[in-house]
N, CA, C and O atoms as a GROMACS GRO file, in nm:
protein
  236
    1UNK      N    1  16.952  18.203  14.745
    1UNK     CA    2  17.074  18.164  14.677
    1UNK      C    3  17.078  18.226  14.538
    1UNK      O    4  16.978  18.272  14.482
    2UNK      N    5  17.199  18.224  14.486
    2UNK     CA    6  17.217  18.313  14.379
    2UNK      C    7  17.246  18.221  14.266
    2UNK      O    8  17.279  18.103  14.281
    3UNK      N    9  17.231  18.288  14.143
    3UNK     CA   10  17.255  18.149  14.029
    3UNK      C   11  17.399  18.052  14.066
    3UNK      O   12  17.400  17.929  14.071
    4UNK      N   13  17.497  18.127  14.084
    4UNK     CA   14  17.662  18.043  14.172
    4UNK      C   15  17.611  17.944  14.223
    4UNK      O   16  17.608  17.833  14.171
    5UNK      N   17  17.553  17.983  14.359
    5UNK     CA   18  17.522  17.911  14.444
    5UNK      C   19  17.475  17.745  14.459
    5UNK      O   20  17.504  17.634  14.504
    6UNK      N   21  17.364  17.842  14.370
    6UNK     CA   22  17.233  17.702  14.334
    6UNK      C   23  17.363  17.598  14.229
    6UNK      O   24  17.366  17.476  14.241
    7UNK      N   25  17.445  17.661  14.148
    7UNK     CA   26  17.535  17.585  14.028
    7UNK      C   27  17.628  17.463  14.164
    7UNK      O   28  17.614  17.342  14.182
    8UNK      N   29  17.704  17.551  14.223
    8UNK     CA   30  17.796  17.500  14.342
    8UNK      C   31  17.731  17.406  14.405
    8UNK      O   32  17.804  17.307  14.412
    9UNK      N   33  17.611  17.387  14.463
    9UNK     CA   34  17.553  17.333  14.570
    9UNK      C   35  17.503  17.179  14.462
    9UNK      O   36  17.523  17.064  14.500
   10UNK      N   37  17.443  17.214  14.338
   10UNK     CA   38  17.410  17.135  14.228
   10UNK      C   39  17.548  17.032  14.235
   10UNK      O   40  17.528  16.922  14.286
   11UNK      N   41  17.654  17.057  14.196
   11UNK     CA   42  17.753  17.003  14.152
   11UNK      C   43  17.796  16.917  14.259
   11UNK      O   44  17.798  16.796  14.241
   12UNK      N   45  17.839  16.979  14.391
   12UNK     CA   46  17.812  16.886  14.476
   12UNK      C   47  17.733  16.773  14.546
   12UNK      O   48  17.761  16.667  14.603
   13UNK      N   49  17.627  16.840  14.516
   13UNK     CA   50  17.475  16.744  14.550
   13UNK      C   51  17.530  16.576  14.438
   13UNK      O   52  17.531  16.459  14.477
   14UNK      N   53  17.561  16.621  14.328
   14UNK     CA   54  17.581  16.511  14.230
   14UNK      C   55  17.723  16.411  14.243
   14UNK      O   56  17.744  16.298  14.199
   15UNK      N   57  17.805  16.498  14.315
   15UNK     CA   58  17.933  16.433  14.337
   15UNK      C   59  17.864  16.339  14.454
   15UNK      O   60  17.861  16.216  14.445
   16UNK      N   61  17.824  16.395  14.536
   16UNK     CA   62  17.786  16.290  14.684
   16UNK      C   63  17.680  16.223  14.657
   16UNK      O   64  17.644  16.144  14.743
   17UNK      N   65  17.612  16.233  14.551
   17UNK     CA   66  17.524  16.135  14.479
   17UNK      C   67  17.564  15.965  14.435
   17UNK      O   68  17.534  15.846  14.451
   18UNK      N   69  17.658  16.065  14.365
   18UNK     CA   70  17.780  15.911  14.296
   18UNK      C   71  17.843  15.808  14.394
   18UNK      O   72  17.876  15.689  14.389
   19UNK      N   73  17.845  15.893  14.474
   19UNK     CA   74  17.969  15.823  14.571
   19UNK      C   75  17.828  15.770  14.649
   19UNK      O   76  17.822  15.663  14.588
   20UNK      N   77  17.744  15.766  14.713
   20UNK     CA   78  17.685  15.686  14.794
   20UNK      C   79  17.587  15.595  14.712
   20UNK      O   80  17.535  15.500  14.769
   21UNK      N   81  17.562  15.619  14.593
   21UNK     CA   82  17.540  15.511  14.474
   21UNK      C   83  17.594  15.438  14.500
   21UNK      O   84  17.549  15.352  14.576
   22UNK      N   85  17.749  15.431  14.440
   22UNK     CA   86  17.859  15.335  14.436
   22UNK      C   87  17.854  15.243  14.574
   22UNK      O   88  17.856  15.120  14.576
   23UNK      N   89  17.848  15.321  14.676
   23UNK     CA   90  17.848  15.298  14.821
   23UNK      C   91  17.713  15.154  14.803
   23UNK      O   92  17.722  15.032  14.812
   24UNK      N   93  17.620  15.227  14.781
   24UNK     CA   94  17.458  15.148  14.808
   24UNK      C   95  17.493  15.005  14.710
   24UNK      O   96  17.476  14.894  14.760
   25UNK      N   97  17.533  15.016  14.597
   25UNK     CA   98  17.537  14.872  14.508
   25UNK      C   99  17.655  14.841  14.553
   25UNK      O  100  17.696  14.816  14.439
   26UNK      N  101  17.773  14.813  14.637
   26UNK     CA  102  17.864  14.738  14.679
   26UNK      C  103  17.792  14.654  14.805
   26UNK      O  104  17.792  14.531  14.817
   27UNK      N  105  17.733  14.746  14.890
   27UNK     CA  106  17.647  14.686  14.986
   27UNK      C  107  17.531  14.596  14.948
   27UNK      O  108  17.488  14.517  15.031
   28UNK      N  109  17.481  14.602  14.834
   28UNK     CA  110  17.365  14.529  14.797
   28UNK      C  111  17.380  14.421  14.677
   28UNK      O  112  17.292  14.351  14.627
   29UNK      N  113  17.522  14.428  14.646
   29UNK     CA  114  17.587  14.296  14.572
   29UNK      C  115  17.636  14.227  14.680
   29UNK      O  116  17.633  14.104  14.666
   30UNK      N  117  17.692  14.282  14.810
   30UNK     CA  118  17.718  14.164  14.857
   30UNK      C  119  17.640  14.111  15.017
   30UNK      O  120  17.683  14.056  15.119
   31UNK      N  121  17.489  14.166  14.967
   31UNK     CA  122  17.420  14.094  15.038
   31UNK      C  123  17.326  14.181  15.147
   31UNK      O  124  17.212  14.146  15.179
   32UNK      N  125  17.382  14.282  15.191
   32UNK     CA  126  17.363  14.383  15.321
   32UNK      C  127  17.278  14.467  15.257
   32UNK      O  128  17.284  14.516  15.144
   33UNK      N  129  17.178  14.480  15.365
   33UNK     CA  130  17.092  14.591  15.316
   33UNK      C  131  17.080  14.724  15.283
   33UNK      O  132  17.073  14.782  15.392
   34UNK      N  133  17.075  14.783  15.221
   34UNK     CA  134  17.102  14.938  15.159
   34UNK      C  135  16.991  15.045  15.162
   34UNK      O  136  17.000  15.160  15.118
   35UNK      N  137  16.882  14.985  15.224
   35UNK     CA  138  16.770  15.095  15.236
   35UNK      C  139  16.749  15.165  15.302
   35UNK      O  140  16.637  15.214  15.318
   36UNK      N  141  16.894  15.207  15.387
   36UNK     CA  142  16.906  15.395  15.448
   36UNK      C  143  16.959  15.468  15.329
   36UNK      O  144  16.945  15.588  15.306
   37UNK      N  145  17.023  15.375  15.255
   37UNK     CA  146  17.096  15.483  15.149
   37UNK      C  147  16.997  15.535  15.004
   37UNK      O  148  16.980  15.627  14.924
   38UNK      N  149  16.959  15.425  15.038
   38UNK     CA  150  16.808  15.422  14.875
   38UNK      C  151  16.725  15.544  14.970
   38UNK      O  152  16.676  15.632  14.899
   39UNK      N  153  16.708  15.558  15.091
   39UNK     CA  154  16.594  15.658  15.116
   39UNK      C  155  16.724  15.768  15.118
   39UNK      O  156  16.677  15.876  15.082
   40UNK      N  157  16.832  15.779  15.139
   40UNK     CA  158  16.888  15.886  15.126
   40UNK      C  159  16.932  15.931  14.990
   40UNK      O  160  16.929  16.054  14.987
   41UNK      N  161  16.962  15.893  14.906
   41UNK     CA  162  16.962  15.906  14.741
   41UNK      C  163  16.801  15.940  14.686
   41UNK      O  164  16.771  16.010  14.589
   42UNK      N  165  16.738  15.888  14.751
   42UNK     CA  166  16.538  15.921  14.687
   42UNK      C  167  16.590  16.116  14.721
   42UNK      O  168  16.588  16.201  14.632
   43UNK      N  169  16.638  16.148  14.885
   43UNK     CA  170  16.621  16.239  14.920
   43UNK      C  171  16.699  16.347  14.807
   43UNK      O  172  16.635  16.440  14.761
   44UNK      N  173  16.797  16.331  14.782
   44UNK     CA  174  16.925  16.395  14.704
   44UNK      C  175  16.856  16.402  14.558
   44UNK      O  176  16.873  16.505  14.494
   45UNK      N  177  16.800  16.327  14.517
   45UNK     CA  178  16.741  16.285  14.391
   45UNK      C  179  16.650  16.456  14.385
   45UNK      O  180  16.653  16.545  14.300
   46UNK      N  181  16.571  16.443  14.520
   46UNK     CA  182  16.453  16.589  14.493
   46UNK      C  183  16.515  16.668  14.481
   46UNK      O  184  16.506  16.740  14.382
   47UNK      N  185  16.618  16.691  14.595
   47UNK     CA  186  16.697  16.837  14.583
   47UNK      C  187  16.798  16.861  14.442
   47UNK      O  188  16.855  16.967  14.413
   48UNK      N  189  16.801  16.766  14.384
   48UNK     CA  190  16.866  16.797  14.282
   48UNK      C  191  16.799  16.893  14.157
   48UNK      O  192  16.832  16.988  14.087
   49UNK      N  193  16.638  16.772  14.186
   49UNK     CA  194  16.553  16.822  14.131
   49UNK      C  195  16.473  16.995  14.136
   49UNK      O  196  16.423  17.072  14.055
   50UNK      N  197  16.501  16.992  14.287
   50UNK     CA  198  16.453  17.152  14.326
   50UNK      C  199  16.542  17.275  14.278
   50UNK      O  200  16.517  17.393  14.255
   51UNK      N  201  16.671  17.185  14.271
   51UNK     CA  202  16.777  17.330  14.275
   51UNK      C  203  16.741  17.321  14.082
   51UNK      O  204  16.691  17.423  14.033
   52UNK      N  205  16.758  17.244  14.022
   52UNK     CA  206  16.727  17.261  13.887
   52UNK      C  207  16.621  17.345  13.841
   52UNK      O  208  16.626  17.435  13.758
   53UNK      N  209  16.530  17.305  13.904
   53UNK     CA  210  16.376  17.391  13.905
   53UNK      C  211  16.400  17.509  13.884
   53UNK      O  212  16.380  17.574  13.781
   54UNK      N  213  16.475  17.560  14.052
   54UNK     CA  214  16.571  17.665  14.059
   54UNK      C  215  16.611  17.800  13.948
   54UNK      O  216  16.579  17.916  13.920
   55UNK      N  217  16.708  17.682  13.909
   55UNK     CA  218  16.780  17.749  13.837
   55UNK      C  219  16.742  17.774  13.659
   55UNK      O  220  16.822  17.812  13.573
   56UNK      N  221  16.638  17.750  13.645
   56UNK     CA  222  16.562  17.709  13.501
   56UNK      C  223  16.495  17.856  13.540
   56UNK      O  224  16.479  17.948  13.459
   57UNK      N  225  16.453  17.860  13.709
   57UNK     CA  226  16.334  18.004  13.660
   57UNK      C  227  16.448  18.129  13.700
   57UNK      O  228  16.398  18.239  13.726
   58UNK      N  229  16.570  18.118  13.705
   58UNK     CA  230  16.650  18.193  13.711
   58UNK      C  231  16.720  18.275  13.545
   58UNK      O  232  16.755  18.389  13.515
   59UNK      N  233  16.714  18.196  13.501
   59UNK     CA  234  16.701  18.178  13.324
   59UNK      C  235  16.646  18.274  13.269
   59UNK      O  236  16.631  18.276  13.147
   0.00000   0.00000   0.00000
C-alpha cells in the first residue's frame, strides 16, 4: 500500500471504529452483552495501530 492508501484505509478504520463503539455502549447500558464487539474493536484498535506504524516508517 502506498502512503494514500494506508491514509484512506486509516480514516476509515476510525470511522467504523466510532460507530461500533457507539454500537457496543448502547448495548452494554442497556444490559446485553457486547463482547463480540469489545473483541472486534481490540481487533481494529491493532490495525489502526499497524497502519500508523506504517505510515511513520513511510515518513
Amino acid at each position: 500500500m502506498n502512503k494514500q492508501e494506508l491514509e484512506n484505509r486509516l480514516a476509515e478504520l476510525k470511522m467504523s471504529y466510532t460507530s461500533v463503539q457507539a454500537d457496543a455502549d448502547k448495548l452494554a447500558s442497556s444490559g446485553a452483552g457486547a463482547a463480540h464487539m469489545e473483541k472486534q474493536l481490540e481487533q481494529m484498535e491493532n490495525e489502526i495501530k499497524s497502519l500508523r506504524q506504517k505510515l511513520r516508517a513511510l515518513d
